[in-house]
C-alpha positions in Angstrom: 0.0 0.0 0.0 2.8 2.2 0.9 4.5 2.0 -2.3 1.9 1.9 -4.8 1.0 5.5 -2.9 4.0 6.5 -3.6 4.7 5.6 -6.9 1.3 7.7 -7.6 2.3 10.8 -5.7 6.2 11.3 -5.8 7.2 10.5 -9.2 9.0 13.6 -9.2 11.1 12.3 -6.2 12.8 10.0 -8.2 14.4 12.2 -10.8 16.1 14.0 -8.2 19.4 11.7 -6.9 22.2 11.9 -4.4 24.9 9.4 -5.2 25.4 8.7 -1.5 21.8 6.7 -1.3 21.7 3.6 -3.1 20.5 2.8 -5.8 18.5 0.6 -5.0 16.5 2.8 -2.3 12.9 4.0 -4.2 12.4 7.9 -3.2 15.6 9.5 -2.5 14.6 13.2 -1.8 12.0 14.3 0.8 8.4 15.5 -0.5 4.9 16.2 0.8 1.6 14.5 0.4 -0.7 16.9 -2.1 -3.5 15.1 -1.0 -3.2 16.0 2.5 -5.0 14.0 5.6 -8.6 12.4 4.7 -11.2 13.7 6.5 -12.5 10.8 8.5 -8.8 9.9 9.3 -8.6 10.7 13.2 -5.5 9.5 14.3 -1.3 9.6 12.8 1.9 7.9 13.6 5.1 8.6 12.8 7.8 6.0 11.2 11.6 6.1 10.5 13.6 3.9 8.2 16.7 3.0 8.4 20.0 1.1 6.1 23.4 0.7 5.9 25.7 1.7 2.8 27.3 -1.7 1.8 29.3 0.8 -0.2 31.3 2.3 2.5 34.1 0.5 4.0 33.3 -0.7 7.9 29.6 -0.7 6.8 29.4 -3.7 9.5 29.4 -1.4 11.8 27.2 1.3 11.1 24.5 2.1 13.4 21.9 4.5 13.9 21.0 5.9 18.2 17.8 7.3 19.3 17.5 8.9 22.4 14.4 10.7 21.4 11.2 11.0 19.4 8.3 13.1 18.8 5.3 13.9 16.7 3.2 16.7 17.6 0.2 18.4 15.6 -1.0 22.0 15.5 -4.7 22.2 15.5 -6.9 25.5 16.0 -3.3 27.3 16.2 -2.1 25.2 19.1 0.3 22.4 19.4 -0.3 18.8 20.4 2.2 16.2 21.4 0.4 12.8 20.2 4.0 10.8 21.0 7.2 11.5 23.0 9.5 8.6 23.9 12.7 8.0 25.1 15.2 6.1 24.4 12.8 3.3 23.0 11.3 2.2 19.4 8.7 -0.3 17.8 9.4 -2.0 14.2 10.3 -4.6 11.6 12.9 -5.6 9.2 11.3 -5.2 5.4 12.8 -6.4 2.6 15.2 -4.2 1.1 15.5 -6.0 -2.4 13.0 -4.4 -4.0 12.3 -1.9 -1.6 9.5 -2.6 0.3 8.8 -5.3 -1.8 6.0 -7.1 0.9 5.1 -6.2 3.8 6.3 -9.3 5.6 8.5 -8.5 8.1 10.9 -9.8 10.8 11.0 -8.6 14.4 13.7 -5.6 14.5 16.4 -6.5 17.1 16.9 -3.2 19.1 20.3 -2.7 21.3 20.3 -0.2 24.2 22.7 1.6 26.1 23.9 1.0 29.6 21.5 3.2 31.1 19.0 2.6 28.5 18.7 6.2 27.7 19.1 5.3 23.8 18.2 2.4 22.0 20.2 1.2 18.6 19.7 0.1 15.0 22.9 -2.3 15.0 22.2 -1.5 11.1 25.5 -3.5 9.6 24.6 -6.7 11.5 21.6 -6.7 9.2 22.6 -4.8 6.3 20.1 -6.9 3.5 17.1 -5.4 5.4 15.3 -2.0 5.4 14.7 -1.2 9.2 11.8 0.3 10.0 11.0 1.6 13.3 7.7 3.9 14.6 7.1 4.9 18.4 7.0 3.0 21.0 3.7 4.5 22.2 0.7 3.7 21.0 -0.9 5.5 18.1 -2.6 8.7 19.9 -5.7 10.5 18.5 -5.7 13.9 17.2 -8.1 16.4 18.4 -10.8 17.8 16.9 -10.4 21.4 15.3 -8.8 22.8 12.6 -5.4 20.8 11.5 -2.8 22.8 10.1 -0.2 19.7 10.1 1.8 17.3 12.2 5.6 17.6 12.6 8.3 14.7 13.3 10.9 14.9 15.3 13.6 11.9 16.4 17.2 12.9 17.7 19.3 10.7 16.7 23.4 10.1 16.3 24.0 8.6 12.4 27.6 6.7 12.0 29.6 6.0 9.1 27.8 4.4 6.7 24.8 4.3 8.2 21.4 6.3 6.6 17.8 8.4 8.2 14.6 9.4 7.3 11.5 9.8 9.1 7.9 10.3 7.7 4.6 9.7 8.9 1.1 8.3 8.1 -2.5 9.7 8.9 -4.2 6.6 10.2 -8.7 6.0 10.5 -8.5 5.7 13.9 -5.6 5.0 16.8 -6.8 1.2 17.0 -7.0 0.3 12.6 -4.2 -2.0 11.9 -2.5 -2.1 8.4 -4.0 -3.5 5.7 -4.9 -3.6 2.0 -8.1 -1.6 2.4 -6.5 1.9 3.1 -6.4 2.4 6.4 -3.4 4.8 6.5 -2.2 7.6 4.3 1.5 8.7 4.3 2.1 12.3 4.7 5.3 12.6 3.1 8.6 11.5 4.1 12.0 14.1 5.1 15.2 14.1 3.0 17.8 11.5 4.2 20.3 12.1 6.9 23.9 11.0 7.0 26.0 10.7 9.4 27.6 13.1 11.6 30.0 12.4 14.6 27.4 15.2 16.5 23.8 14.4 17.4 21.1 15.6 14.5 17.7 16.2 14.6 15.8 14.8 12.0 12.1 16.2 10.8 9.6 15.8 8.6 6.4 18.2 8.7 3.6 19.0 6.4 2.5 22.3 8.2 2.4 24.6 5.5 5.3 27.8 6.5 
């Protein structure tokens, strides 16, 4: 469901490349839905996904820390947190070759630190798979009012060889589970992070500036 969705709305995405993604990733740039959230949809969740650059020597290594992550929306001017974790994910290992090619999935193995203030994508120990991660809340409601948007936020530290982006879905409600019948509509999905021997904040919004 997620690709076809995208295929329809991000063409454009894909004439647009950086040589340090590979190839074989599908949307390499970040964009935003046109379509914007449905009107019975009530709830949203954000999502990260994650890879290593077999391309880059020491790729076994590469890893990806999260110490924190947020989505928040703005309705009737205001904003709403709908998740904030620490240190803590929930997610799969998705095939990476295609991209997304099913949506059967393996648990993803998450490491933490010693005081368990960050957990970690151990992203070279499984470099065939995509790794994709969401909060570790559960899917919150939005209120009712006026949305103007949801933004993403997840603090993360990115290592060599080691790649970022977060996105997020508008789901019907916070209890629908994926399916084949439409129950969730990505918003759009941020440019790609890289790494960076500092911590970086990565975001995605559709707010409108």
């Amino acid at each position: 469901m997620r690709l076809l969705l995208l295929l329809v709305l991000c063409s454009v995405c894909v004439s647009q490349t950086d040589s340090r993604i590979p190839a074989e990733v599908r949307f390499k740039s970040g964009y935003v839905n046109p379509v914007g959230k449905p009107s019975e949809f009530t709830s949203a969740m954000f999502w990260g996904i994650a890879i290593a650059d077999t391309r880059t020597p020491g790729f076994e290594n590469a890893q990806v820390e999260i110490v924190e992550t947020r989505l928040s929306c703005r309705v009737d001017g205001k904003k709403v947190v709908l998740n904030d974790d620490r240190g803590n994910v929930r997610g799969g290992l998705y095939r990476r070759y295609p991209w997304f090619g099913t949506d059967a999935h393996e648990p993803i193995p998450l490491a933490y630190s010693d005081d368990h203030n960050r957990v970690i994508l151990r992203l070279g120990r499984r470099p065939d798979r995509v790794w994709h991660f969401w909060a570790a809340s559960p899917r919150a409601k939005i209120p009712l009012g006026h949305l103007e948007g949801c933004t993403v936020k997840i603090r993360a530290r990115i290592t060599p060889g080691a790649l970022l982006q977060v996105g997020m879905d508008y789901w019907r409600d916070p209890s629908m589970p994926y399916g084949s019948g439409g129950n969730n509509h990505e918003a759009g999905a941020s440019d790609w992070y890289f790494s960076s021997p500092n911590w970086q904040e990565a975001v995605f919004s559709d707010i409108k500036q």
